[in-house]
C-alpha positions in Angstrom: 0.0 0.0 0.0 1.2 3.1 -0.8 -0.2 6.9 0.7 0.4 10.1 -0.3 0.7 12.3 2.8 1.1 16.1 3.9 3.6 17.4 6.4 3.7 21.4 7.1 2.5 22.2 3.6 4.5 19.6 1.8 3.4 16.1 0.2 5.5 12.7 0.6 4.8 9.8 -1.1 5.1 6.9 2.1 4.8 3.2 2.1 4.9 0.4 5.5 8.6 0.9 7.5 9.6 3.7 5.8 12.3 6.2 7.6 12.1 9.7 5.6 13.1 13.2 7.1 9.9 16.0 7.2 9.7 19.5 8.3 9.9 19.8 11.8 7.3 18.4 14.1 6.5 19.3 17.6 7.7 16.1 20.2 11.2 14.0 20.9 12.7 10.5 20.1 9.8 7.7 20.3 6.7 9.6 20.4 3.9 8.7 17.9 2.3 11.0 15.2 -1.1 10.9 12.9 -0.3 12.2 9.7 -2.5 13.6 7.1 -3.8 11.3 4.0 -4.2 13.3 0.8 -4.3 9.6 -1.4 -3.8 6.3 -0.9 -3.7 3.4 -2.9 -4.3 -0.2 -2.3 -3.4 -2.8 -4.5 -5.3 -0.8 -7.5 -7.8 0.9 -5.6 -7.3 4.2 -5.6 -9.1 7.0 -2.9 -8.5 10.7 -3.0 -10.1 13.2 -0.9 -13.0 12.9 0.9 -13.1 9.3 -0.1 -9.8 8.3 2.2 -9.9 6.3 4.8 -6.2 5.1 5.2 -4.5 6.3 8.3 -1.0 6.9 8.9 1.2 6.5 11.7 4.5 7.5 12.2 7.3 7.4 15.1 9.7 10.3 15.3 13.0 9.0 15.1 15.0 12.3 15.9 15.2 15.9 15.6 17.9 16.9 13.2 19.6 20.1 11.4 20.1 20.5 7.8 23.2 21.4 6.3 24.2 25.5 6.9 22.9 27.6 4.5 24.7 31.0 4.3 23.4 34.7 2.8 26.3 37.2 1.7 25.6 40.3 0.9 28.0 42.7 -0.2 28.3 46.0 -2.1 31.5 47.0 -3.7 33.6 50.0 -2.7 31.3 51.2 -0.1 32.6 48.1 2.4 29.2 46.7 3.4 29.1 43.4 3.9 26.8 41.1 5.7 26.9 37.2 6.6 24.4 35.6 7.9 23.8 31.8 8.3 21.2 29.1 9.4 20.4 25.3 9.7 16.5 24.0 8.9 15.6 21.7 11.3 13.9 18.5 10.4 12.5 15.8 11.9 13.2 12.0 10.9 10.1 9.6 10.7 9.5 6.3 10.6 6.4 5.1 9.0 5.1 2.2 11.3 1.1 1.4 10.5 -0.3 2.6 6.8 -3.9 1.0 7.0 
């Protein structure tokens, strides 16, 4: 079975056992989280919408950073310059009941 779910405005395609890393979620290491169905499909059946009625569940794994992203900004001769930086944090899931 496969779903099609959303996470803080994004859509991942899921299936059963899966580990995959999603905008941060609110909670630590082993709690469990519901997550939104927008499709699902079952060995050719195919629901969308309204019509769902597959539930995911998913364990957090871990809260994670991303990689450091930095902004320059600079303008020449007039010795401005600016340098900021920051790290996206993510949360890594693991799929554990698609039904």
């Amino acid at each position: 079975m496969i779903a099609v779910i959303k996470v803080a405005g994004q859509q991942f395609k899921v299936e059963k056992d899966q580990t995959l890393y999603v905008p941060h979620l609110d909670g630590k290491a082993g709690d469990k989280v519901d997550l939104e169905v927008l499709l699902a499909d079952a060995d050719g059946k195919l629901a969308v919408g309204s019509s769902v009625k597959a539930k995911v569940k998913a364990e957090i794994i871990e809260q994670v950073k991303g990689d450091t992203v930095i902004a320059y900004k600079q303008k020449r001769r007039k010795g401005f310059h600016k340098k900021k930086g920051h790290r996206t944090a993510y949360t890594k899931i693991k799929v554990t009941d698609l039904k």
